[in-house]
C-alpha atoms as an extended CHARMM CRD file, in Angstrom:
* protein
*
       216  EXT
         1         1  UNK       CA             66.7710000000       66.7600000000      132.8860000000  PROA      1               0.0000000000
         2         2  UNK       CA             63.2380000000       67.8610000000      133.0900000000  PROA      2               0.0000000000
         3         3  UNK       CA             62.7350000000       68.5350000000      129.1350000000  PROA      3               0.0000000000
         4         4  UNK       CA             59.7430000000       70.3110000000      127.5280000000  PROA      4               0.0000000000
         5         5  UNK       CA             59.1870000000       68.8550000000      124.4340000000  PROA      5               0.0000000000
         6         6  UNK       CA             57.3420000000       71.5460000000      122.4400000000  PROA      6               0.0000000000
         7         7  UNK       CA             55.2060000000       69.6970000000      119.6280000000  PROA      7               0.0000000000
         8         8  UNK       CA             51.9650000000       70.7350000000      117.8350000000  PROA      8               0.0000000000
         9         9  UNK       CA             52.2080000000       73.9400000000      120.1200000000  PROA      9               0.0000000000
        10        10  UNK       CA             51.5970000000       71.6370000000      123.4590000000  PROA      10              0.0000000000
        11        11  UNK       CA             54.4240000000       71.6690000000      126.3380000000  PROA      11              0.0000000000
        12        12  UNK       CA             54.6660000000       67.8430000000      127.3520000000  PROA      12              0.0000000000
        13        13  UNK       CA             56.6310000000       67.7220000000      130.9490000000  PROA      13              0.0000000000
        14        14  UNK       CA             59.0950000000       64.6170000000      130.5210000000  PROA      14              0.0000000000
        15        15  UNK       CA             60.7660000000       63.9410000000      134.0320000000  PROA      15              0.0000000000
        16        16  UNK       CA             64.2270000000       62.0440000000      134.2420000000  PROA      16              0.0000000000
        17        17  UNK       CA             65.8580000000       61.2030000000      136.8710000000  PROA      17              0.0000000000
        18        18  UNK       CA             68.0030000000       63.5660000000      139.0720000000  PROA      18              0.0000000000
        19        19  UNK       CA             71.8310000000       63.8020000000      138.4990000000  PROA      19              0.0000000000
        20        20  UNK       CA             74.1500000000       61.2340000000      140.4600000000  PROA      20              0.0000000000
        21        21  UNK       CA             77.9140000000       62.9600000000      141.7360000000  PROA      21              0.0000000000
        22        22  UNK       CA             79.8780000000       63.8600000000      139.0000000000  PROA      22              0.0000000000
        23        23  UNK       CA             82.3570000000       61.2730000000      138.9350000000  PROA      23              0.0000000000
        24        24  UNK       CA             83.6010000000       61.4260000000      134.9240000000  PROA      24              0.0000000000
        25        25  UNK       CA             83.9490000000       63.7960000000      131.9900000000  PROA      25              0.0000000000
        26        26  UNK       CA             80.6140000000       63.9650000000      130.1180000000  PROA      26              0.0000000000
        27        27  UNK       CA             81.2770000000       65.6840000000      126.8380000000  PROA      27              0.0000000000
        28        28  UNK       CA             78.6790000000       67.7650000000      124.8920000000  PROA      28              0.0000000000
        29        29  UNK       CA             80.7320000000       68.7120000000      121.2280000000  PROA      29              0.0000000000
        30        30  UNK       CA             78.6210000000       70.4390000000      118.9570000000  PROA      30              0.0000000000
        31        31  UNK       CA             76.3110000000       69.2050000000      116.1770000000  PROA      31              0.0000000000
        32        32  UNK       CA             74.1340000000       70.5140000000      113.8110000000  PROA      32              0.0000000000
        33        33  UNK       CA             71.7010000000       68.4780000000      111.9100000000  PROA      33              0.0000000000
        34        34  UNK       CA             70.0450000000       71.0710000000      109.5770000000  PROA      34              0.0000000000
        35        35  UNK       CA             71.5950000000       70.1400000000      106.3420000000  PROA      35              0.0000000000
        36        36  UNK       CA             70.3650000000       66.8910000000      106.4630000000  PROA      36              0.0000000000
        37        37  UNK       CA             67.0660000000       68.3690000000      105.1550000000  PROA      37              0.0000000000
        38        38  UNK       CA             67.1740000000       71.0610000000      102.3570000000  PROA      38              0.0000000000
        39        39  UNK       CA             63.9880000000       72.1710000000      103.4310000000  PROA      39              0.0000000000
        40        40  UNK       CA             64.5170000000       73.4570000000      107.0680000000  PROA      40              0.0000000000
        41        41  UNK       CA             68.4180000000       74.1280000000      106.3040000000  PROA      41              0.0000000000
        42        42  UNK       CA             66.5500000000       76.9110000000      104.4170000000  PROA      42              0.0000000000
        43        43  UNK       CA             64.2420000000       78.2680000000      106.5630000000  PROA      43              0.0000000000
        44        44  UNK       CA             66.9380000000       78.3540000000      108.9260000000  PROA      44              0.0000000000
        45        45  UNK       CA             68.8660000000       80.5630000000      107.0230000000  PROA      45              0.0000000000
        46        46  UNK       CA             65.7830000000       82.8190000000      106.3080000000  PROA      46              0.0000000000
        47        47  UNK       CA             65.2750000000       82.9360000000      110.1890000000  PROA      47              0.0000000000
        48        48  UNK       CA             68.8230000000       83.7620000000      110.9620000000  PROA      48              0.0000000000
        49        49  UNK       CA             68.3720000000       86.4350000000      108.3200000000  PROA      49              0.0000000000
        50        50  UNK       CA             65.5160000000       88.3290000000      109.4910000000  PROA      50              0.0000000000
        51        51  UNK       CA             67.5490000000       88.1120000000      113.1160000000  PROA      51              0.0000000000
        52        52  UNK       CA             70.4570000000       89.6250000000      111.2240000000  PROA      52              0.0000000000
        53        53  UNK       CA             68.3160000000       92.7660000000      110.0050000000  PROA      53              0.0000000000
        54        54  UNK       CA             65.6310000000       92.8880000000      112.7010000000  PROA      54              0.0000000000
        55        55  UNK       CA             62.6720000000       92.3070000000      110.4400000000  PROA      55              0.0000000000
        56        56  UNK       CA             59.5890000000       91.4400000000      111.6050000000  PROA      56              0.0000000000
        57        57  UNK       CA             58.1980000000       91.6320000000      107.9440000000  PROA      57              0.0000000000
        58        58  UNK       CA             60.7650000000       88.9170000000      107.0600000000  PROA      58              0.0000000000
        59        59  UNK       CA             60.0400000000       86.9290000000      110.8300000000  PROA      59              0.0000000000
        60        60  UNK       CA             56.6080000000       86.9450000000      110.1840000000  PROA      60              0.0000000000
        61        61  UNK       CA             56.3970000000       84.1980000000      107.1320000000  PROA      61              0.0000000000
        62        62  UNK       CA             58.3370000000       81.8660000000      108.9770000000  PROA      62              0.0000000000
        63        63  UNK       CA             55.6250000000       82.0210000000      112.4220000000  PROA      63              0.0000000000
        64        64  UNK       CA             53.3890000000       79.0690000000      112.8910000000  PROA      64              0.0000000000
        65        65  UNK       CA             49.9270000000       80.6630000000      113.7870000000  PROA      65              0.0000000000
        66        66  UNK       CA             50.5280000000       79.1630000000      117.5130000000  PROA      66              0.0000000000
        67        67  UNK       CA             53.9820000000       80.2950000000      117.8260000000  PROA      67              0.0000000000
        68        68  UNK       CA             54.7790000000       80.6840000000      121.4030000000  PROA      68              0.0000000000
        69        69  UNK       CA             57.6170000000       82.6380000000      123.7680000000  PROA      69              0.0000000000
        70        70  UNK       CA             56.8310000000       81.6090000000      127.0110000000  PROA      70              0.0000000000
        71        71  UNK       CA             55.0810000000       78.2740000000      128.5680000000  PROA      71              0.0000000000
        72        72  UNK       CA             51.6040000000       79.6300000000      129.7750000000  PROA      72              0.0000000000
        73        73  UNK       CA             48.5800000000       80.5380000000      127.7130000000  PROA      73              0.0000000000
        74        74  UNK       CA             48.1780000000       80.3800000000      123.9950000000  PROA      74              0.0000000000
        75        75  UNK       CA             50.6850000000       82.2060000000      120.9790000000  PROA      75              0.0000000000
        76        76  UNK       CA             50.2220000000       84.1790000000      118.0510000000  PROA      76              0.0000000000
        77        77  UNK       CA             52.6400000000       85.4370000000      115.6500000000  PROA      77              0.0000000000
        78        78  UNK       CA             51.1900000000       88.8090000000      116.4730000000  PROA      78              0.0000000000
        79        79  UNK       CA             51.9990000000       87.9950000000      120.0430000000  PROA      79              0.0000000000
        80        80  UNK       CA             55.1960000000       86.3570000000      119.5680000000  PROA      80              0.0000000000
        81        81  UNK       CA             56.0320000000       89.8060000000      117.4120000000  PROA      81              0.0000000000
        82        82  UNK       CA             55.2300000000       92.3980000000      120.3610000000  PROA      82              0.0000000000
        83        83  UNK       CA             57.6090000000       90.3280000000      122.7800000000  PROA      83              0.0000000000
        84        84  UNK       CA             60.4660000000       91.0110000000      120.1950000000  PROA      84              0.0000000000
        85        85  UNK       CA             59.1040000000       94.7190000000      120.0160000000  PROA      85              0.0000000000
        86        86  UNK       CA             59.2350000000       94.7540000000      123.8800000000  PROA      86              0.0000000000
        87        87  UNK       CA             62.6360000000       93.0640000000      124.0520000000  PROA      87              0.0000000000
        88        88  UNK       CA             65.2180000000       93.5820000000      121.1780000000  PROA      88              0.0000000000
        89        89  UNK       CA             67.5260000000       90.9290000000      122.9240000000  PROA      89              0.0000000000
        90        90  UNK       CA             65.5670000000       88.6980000000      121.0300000000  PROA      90              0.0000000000
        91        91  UNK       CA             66.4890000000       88.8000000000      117.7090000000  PROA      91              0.0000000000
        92        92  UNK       CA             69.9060000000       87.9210000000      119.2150000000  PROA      92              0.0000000000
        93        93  UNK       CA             68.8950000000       84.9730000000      121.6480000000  PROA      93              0.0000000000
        94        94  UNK       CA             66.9870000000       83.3990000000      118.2830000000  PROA      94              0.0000000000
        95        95  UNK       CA             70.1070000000       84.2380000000      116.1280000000  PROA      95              0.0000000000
        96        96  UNK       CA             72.4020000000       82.6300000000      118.8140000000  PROA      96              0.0000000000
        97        97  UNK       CA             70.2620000000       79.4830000000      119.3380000000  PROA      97              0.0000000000
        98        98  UNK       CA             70.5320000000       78.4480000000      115.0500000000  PROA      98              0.0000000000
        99        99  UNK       CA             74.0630000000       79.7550000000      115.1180000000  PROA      99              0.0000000000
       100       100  UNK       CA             75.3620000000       76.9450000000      117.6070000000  PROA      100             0.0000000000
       101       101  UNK       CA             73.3750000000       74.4810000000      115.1450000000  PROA      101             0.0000000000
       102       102  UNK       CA             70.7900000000       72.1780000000      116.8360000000  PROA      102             0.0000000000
       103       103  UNK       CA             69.0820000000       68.3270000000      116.6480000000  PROA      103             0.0000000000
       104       104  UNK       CA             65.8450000000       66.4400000000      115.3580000000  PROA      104             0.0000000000
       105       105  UNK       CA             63.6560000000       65.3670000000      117.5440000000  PROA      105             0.0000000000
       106       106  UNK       CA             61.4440000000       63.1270000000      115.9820000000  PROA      106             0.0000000000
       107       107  UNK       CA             61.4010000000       63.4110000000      111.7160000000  PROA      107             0.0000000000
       108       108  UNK       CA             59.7350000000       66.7100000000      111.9390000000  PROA      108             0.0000000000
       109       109  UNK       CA             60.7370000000       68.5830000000      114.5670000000  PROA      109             0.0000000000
       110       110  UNK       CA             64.4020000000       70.5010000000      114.6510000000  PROA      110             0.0000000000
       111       111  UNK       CA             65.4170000000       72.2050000000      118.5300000000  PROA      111             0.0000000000
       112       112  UNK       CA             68.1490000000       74.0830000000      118.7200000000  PROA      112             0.0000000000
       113       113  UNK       CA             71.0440000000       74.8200000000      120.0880000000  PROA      113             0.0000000000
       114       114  UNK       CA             72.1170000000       71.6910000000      120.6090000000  PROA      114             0.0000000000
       115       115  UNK       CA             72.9330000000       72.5540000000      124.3170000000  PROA      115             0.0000000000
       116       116  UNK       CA             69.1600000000       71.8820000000      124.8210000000  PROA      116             0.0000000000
       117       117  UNK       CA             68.1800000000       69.5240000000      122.3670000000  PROA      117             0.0000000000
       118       118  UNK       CA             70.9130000000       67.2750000000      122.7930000000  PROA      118             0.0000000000
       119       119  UNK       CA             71.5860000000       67.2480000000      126.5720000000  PROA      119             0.0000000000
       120       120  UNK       CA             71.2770000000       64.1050000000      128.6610000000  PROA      120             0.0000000000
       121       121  UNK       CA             68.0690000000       63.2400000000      129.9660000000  PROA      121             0.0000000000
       122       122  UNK       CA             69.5660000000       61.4530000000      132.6520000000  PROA      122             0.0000000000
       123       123  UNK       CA             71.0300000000       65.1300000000      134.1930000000  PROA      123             0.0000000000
       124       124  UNK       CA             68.7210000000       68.0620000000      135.7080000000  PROA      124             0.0000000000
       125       125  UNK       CA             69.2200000000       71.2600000000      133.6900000000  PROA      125             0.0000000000
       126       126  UNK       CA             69.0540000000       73.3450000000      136.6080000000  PROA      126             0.0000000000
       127       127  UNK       CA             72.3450000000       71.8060000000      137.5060000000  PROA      127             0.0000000000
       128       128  UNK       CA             74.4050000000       71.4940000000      135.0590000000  PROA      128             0.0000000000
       129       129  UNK       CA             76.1640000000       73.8200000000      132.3090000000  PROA      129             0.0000000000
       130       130  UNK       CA             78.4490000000       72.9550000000      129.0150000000  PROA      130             0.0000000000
       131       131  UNK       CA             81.3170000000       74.5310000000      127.4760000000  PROA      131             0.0000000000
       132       132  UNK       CA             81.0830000000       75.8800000000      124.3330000000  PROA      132             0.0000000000
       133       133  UNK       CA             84.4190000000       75.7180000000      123.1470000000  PROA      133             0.0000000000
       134       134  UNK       CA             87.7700000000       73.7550000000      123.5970000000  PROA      134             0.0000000000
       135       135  UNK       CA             90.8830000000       74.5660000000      125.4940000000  PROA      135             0.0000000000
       136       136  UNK       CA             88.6290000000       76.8140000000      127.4260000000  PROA      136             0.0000000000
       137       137  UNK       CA             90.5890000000       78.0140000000      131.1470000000  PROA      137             0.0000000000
       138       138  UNK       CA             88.8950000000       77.2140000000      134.1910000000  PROA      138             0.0000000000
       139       139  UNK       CA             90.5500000000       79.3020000000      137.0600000000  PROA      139             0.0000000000
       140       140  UNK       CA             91.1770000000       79.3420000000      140.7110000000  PROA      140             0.0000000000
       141       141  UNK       CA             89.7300000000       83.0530000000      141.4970000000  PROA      141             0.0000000000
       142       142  UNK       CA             87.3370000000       85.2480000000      139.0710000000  PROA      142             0.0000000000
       143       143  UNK       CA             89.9520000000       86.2960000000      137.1350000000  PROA      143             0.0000000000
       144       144  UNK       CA             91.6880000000       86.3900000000      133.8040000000  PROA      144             0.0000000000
       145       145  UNK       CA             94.8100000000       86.5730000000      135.8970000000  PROA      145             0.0000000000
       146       146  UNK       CA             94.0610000000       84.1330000000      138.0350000000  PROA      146             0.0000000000
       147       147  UNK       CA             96.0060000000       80.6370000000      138.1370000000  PROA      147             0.0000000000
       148       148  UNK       CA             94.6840000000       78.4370000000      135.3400000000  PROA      148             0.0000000000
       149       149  UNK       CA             93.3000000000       75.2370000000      137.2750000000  PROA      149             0.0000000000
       150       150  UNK       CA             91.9620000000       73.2060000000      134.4600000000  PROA      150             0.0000000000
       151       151  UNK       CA             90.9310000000       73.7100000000      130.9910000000  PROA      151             0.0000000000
       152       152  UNK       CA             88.2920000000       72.1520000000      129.2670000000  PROA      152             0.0000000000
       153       153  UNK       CA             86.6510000000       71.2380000000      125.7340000000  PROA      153             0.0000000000
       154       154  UNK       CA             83.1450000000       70.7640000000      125.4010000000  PROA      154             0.0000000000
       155       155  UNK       CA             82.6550000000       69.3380000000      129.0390000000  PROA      155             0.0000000000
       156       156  UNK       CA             79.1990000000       69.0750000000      130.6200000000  PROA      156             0.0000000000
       157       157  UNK       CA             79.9590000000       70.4320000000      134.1380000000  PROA      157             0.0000000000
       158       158  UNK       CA             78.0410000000       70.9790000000      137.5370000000  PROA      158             0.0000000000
       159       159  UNK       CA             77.2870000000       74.3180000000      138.5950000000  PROA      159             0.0000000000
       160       160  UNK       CA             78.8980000000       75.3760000000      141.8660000000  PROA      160             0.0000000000
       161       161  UNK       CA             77.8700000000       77.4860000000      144.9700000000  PROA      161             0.0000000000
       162       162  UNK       CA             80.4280000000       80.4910000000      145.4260000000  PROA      162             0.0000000000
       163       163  UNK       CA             82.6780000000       80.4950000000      147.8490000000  PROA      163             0.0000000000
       164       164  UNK       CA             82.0790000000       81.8810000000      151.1920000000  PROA      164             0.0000000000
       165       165  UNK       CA             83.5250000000       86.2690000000      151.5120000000  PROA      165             0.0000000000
       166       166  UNK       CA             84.2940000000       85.5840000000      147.5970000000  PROA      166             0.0000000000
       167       167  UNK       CA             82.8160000000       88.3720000000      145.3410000000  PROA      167             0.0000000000
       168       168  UNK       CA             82.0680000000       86.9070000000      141.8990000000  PROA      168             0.0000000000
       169       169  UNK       CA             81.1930000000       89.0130000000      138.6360000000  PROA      169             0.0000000000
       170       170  UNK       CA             78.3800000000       88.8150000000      136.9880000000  PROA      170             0.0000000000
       171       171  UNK       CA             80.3690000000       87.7250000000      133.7360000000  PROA      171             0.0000000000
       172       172  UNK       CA             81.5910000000       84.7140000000      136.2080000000  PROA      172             0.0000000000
       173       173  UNK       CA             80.1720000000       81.2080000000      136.9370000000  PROA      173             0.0000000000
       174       174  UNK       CA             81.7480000000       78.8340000000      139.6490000000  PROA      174             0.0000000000
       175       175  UNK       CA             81.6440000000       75.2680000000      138.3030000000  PROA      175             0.0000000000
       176       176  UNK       CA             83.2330000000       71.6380000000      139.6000000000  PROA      176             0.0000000000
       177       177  UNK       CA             85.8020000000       70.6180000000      136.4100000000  PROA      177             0.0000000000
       178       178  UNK       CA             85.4090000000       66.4390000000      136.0020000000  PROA      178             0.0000000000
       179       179  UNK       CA             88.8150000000       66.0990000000      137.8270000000  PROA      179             0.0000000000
       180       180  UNK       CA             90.0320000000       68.4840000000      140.4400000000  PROA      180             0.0000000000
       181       181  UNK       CA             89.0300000000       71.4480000000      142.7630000000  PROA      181             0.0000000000
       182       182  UNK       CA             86.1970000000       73.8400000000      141.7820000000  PROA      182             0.0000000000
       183       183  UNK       CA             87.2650000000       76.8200000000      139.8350000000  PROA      183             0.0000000000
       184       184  UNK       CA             86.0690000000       80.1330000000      137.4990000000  PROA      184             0.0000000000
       185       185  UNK       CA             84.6240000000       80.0200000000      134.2250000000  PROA      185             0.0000000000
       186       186  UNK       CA             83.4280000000       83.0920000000      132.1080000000  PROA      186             0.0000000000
       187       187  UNK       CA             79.6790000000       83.0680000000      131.6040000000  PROA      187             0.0000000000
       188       188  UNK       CA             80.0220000000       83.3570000000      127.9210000000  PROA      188             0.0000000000
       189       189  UNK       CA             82.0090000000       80.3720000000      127.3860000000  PROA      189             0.0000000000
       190       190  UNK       CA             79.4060000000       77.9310000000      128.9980000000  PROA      190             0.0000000000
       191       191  UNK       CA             75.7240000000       77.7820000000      127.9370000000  PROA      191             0.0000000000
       192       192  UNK       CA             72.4450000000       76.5120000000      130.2780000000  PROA      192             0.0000000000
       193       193  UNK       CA             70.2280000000       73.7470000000      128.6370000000  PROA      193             0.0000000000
       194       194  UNK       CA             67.4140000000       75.6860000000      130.0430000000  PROA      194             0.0000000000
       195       195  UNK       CA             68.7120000000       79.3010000000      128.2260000000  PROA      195             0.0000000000
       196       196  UNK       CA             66.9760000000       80.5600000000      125.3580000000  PROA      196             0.0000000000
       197       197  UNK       CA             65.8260000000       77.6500000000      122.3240000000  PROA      197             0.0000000000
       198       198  UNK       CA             64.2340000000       77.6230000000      119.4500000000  PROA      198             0.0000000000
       199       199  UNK       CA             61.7540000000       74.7680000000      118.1150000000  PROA      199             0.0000000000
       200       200  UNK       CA             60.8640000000       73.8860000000      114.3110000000  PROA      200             0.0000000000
       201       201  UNK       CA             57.9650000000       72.0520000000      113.2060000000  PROA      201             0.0000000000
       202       202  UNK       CA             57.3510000000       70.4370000000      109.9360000000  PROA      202             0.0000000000
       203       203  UNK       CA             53.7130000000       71.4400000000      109.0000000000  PROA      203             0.0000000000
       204       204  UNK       CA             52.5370000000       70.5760000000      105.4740000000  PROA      204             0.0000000000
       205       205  UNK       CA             55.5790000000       70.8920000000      103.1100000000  PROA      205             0.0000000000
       206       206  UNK       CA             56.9490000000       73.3100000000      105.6800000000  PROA      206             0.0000000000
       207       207  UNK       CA             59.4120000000       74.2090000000      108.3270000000  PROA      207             0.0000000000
       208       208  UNK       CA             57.5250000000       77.0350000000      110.5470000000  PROA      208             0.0000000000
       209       209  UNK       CA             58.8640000000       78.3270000000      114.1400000000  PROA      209             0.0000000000
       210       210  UNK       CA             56.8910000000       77.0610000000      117.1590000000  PROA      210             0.0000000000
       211       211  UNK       CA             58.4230000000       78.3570000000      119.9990000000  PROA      211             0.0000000000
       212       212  UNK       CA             60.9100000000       80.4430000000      121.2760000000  PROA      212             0.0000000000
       213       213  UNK       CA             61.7190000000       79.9720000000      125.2320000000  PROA      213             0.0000000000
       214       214  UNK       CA             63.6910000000       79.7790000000      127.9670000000  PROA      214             0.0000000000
       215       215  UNK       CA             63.1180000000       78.3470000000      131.4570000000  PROA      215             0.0000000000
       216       216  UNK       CA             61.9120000000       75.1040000000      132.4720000000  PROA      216             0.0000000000
């Protein structure tokens, strides 16, 4: 996909190639590579922390002095801060993205979820979603009830126009399983490469937060 690589505070556009028919299973499983350094398995905790009570006193710390929440113009913590005022969601989305665990990129810089920082390069984000769990039902009609067509485990799967006089909930997504028919998948059990992620930067002797976005 077309992946910003956040580093030193500068958004670097790195184009791949565009997504070929989806012909076999691509699997996504999750990983998490914060324990391999004491050091930012800590400040991850601390983050996930001040998520858990909301604290901008406890955020704050953990802020590079160019953090950023959005691709245009420069950050400041101060900045970064009045965006979580303004949207509370926040402290969630950040909490999410360190609770599905994440990658390095590079020996000091840590993305996450993994969704993002993992995903092929060789797929376009826009495109393309991955479940986030196993044995998870896809099924013929927005519905719980519906007829289970498929079920899945950690798939990477292409997203899928709705069908034609077919009214789909919001807490739907239509997506094209690796074998068979197009069918219904609850939103929450699939997650976007291009939702909500969170970027680490090792900067002196520490792990600070650099960005928080979503979007490409």
């Amino acid at each position: 996909m077309k992946r910003r690589h956040l580093i030193l505070g500068t958004a670097a556009l790195i184009a791949a190639p565009h997504a070929h028919a989806q012909t076999r299973a691509r699997k996504l499983p999750p990983r998490d590579e914060s324990a391999r350094d004491p050091a930012l398995r800590r400040t991850v905790e601390a983050l996930r922390a001040a998520c858990r009570a909301k604290s901008p006193d406890q955020l704050k710390p953990l802020l590079a002095d160019d953090i950023r929440e959005s691709f245009g113009g420069d950050g400041s913590p101060a900045q970064f801060l009045d965006a979580f005022k303004k949207k509370p969601a926040l402290w969630q989305e950040l909490d999410t993205c360190f609770a599905l665990g994440g990658t390095f990129m590079g020996r000091s810089t840590f993305a996450a979820p993994y969704v993002y920082s993992a995903f092929p390069e060789t797929l376009e984000g826009t495109d393309w979603v991955v479940v986030l769990g196993a044995d998870v039902p896809v099924h013929e009609v927005p519905r719980d009830t519906g007829i289970v067509a498929a079920r899945l485990t950690h798939d990477i799967v292409r997203r899928s126009a709705p069908e034609i006089g077919v009214r789909v909930p919001a807490e739907w997504m239509r997506i094209r399983p690796p074998i068979g028919v197009p069918g219904y998948i609850r939103r929450n059990h699939v997650r976007s490469p291009l939702d909500h992620r969170a970027v680490l930067e090792k900067r002196g002797e520490r792990w600070l937060l650099t960005a928080l976005v979503a979007g490409d």
